[in-house]
C-alpha positions as CSV (number, residue, x, y, z in Angstrom):
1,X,32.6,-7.8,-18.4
2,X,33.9,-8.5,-15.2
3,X,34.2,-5.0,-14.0
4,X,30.2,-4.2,-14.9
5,X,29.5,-7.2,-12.7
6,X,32.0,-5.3,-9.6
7,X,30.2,-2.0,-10.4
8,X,26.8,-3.4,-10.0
9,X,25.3,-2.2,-13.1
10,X,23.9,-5.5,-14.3
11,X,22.1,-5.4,-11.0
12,X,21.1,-1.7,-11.5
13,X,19.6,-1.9,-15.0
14,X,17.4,-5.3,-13.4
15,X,16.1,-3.0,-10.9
16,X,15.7,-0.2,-13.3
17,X,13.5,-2.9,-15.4
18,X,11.5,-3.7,-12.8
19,X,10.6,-0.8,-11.6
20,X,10.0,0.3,-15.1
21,X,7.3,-2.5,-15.4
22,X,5.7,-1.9,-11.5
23,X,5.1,1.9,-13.0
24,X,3.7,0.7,-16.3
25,X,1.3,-1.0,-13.8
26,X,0.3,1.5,-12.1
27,X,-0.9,3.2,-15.6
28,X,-2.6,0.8,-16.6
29,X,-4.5,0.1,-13.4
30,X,-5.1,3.5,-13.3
31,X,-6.4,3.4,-17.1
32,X,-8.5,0.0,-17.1
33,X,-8.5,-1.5,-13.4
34,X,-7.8,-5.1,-12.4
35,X,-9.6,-6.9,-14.8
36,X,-7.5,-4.7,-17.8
37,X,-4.4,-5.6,-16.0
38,X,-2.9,-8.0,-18.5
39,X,0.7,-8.7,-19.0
40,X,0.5,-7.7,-22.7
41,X,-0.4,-4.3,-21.6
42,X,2.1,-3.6,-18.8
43,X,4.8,-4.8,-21.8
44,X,3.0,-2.6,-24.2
45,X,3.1,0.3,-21.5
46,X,6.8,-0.5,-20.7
47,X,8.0,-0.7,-23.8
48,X,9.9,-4.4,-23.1
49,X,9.1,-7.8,-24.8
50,X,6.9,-10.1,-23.0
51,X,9.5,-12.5,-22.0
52,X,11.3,-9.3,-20.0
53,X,7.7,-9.2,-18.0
54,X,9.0,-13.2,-16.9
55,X,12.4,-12.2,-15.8
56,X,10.6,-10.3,-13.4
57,X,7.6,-12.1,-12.3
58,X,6.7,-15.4,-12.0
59,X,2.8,-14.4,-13.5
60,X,0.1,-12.0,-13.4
61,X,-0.7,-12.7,-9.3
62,X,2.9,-12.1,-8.7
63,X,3.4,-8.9,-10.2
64,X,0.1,-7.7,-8.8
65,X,1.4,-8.8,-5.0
66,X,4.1,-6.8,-5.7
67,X,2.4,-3.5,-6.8
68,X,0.7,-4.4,-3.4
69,X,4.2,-5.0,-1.5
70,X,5.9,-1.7,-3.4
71,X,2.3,0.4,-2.0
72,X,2.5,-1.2,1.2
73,X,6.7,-0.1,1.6
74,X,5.6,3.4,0.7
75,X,2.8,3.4,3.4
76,X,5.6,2.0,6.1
77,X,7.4,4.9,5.1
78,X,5.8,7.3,5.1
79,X,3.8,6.0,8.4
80,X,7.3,6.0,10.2
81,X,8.2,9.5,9.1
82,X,5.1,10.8,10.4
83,X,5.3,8.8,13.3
84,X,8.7,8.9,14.4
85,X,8.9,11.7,17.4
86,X,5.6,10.9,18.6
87,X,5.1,8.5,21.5
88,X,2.6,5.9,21.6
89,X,-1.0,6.7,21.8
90,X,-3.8,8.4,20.3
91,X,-1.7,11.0,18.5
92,X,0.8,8.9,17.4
93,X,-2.2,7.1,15.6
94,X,-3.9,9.5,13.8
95,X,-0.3,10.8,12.6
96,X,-0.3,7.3,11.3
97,X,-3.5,6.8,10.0
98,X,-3.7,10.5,8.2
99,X,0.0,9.3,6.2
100,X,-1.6,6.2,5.3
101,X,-4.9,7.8,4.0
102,X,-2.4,10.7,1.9
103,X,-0.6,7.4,0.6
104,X,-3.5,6.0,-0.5
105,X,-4.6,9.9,-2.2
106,X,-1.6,9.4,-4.0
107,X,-1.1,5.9,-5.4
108,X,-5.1,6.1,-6.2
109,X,-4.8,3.2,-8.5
110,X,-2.6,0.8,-6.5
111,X,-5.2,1.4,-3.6
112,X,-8.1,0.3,-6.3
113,X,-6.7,-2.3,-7.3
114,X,-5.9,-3.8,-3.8
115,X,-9.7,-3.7,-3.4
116,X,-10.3,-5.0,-6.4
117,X,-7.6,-8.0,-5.6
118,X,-9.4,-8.5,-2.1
119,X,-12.0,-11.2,-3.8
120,X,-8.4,-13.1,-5.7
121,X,-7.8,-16.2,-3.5
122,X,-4.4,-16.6,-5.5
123,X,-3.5,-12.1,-3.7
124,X,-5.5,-12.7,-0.7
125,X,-3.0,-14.3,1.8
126,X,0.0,-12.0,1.2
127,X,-2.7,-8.7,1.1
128,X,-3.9,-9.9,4.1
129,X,-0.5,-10.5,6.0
130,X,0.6,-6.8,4.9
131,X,-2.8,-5.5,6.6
132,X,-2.5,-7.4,9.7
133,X,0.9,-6.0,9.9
134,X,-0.2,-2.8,9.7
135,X,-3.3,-3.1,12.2
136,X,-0.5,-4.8,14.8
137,X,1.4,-1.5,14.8
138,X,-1.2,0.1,16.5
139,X,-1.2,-2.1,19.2
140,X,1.6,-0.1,21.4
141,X,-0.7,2.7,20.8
142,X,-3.9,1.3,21.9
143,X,-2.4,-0.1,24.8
144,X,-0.2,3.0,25.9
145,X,-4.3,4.5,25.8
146,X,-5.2,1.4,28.3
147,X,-7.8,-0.1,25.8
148,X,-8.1,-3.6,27.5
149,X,-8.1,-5.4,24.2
150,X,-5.5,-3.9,22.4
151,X,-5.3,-6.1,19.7
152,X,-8.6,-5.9,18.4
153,X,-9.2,-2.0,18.6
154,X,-6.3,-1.9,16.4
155,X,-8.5,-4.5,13.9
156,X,-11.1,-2.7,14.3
157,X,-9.1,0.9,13.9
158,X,-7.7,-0.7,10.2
159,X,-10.8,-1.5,9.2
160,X,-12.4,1.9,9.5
161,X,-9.3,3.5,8.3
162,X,-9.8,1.5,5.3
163,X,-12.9,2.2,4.7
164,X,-12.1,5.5,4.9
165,X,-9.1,5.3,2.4
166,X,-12.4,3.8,0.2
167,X,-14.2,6.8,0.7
168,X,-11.7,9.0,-0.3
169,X,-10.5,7.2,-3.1
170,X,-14.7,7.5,-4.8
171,X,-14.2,11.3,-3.9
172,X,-11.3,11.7,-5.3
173,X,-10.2,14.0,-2.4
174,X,-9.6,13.9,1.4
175,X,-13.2,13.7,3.3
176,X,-12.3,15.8,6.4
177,X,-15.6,14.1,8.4
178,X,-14.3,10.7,7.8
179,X,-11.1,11.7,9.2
180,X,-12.2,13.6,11.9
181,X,-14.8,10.7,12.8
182,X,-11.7,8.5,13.2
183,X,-10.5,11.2,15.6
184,X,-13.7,11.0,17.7
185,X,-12.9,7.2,17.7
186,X,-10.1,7.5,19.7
187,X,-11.1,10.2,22.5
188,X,-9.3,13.3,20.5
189,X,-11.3,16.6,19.5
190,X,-10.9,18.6,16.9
């Protein structure tokens, strides 16, 4: 016993577990939205008893936040790859904001069900904290540009990059005018 708590494993198979149980979530949000999102069907979907959901997460709000939290890490990722030999500015943003919208292409249901969570005062804060985050990144950028209020082009520059991630997400595809409109937004042709 002692040696499988040195190697880890106990730790592993946890982690296993719980992303085992953030996937099931993902299918079911994907298969009945927010309102099907129920802890006896992410156990169902899983395969693991109910009380293994508990080990996990505290409740329902919980394990949504951190479908949120796991989409929001990808995002981060994959916004810093794309963004990571680019200096600040207006290229550097679109790099960022065309990773984020592909992010949100792919994890199609975490995305819908963050909007959907946007009305839950219990997901709100910790949603909105990520977001804010991700809207202060741009700062650098918008200043590096010489936008005199920084901070709230990079608001407003979330916002519309949202909206377009909503857009996208009722297509069911990329909307090349929405992205290209963002373009237009900050001074850069085609």
């Amino acid at each position: 016993m002692a040696t499988r708590a040195r190697t880890g494993e106990p730790a592993q198979g946890a982690r296993r577990t719980h992303e085992l149980l953030l996937d099931a979530g993902v299918a079911v949000a994907e298969r009945d939205g927010l309102a099907g999102l129920s802890v006896n069907r992410v156990v169902a979907q899983a395969g693991v008893a109910k009380g293994t959901f508990y080990v996990h997460f505290a409740d329902r709000e919980a394990f949504v936040d951190a479908l949120h939290a796991r989409f929001h890490d990808r995002v981060l990722a994959a916004v810093a790859d794309a963004t990571q030999d680019t200096e600040p500015g207006a290229e550097r943003l679109v790099c960022a904001i065309e990773a984020y919208l592909d992010v949100c292409l792919a994890d199609r249901a975490v995305k819908a069900l963050a909007l959907e969570a946007r009305t839950d005062a219990a997901l709100t804060a910790s949603m909105s904290a990520r977001h804010e985050r991700f809207a202060a990144a741009a700062i650098p950028s918008f200043k590096a540009m010489g936008w005199p209020d920084a901070r709230a082009a990079a608001q407003l520059l979330a916002a519309m990059t949202s909206e377009v991630a909503i857009r996208e997400l009722d297509a069911g595809r990329r909307v090349p005018a929405a992205r290209r409109a963002l373009r237009r937004f900050l001074g850069l042709s085609e």
